[in-house]
C-alpha positions, -999 to 999 in steps of 0.1 A, spaced: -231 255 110 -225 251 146 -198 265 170 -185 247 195 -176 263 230 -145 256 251 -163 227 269 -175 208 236 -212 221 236 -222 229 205 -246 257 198 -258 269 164 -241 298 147 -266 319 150 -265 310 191 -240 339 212 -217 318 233 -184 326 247 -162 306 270 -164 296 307 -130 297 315 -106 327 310 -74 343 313 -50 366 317 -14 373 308 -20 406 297 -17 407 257 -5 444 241 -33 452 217 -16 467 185 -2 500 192 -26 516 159 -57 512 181 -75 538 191 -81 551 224 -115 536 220 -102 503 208 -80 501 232 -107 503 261 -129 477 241 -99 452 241 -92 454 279 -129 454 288 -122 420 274 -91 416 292 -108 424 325 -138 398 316 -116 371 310 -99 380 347 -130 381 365 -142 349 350 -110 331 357 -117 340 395 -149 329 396 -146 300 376 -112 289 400 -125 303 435 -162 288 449 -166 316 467 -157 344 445 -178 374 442 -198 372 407 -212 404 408 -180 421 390 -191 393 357 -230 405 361 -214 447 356 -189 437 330 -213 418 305 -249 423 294 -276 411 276 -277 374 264 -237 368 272 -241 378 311 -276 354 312 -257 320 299 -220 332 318 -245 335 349 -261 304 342 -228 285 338 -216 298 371 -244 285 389 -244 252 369 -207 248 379 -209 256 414 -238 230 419 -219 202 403 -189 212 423 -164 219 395 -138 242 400 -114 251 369 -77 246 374 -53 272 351 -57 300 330 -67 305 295 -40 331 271 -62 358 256 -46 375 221 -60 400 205 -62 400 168 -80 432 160 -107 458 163 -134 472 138 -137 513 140 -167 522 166 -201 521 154 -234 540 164 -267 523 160 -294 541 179 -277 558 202 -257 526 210 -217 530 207 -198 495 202 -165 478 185 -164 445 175 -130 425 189 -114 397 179 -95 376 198 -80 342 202 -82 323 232 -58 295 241 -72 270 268 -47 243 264 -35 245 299 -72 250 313 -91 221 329 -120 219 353 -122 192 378 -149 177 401 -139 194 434 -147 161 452 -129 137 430 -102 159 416 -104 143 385 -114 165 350 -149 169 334 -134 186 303 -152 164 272 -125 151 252 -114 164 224 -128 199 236 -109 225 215 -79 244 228 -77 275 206 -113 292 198 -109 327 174 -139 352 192 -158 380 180 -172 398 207 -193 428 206 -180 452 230 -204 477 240 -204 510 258 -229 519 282 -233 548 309 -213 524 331 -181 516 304 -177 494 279 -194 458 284 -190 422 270 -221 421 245 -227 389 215 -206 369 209 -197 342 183 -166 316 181 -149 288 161 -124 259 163 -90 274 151 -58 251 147 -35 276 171 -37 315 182 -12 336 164 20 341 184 
């Protein structure tokens, strides 16, 4: 199976991808998560802001993306950045992030991490040649993609870690 990220590319399942666009109305996680939880979901609250600035601004900063994501995820986010800025594309609007839920924290060798789901809605995103002002968005490139992301803590906070996605019909209101 493959899953499709919010530009059309299609990677195989077993591929971490995530979105190049992002967001941010600020959604209220349930009020029965954790303290913990409740960290994991706005580290990906924060992500989604800081990728919507870079993603909308040529000249933003990206070193906030390269401290809030690691591994895999910040190499291809880093590597879209670059790829976008050479082409000249510059997004236009801003995706809605809901979250759906949180798994309990997990330790695996000394590593503390929640898994988050979410929903991102990207129906009002575009990106557009800067030169021509017209959109490079594939068509039929899915509006609503339903995340998991690995959210892992470090000695610096809770990062962006794996990541994995697929096509949903809508987010849940």
């Amino acid at each position: 199976p493959l899953s499709t990220d919010s530009w059309g590319a299609s990677f195989p399942s077993s591929t971490k991808s995530w979105p190049s666009f992002s967001a941010s109305p600020k959604p209220q996680p349930s009020e029965t998560f954790s303290p913990e939880q409740l960290e994991a979901a706005n580290t990906l609250i924060e992500y989604y802001r800081i990728t919507d600035e870079i993603f909308t601004n040529p000249d933003a900063d990206t070193q906030p993306l390269k401290d809030i994501a690691i591994g895999e995820s910040q190499t291809i986010q880093m590597k879209h950045v670059t790829e976008r800025r050479a082409k000249g594309q510059v997004q236009t609007g801003t995706t809605v992030v809901h979250i759906t839920g949180a798994s309990e924290p997990e330790e695996t060798d000394g590593v503390r991490s929640i898994d988050v789901q979410m929903c991102t809605d990207s129906e009002k995103v575009d990106m557009i040649d800067s030169a021509t002002g017209k959109s490079v968005v594939p068509p039929g490139r899915p509006s609503y993609l339903q995340w998991n992301v690995t959210v892992v803590k470090t000695n610096d906070g809770w990062k962006f870690g794996d990541a994995t996605n697929e096509t949903v019909l809508r987010c849940p209101a």
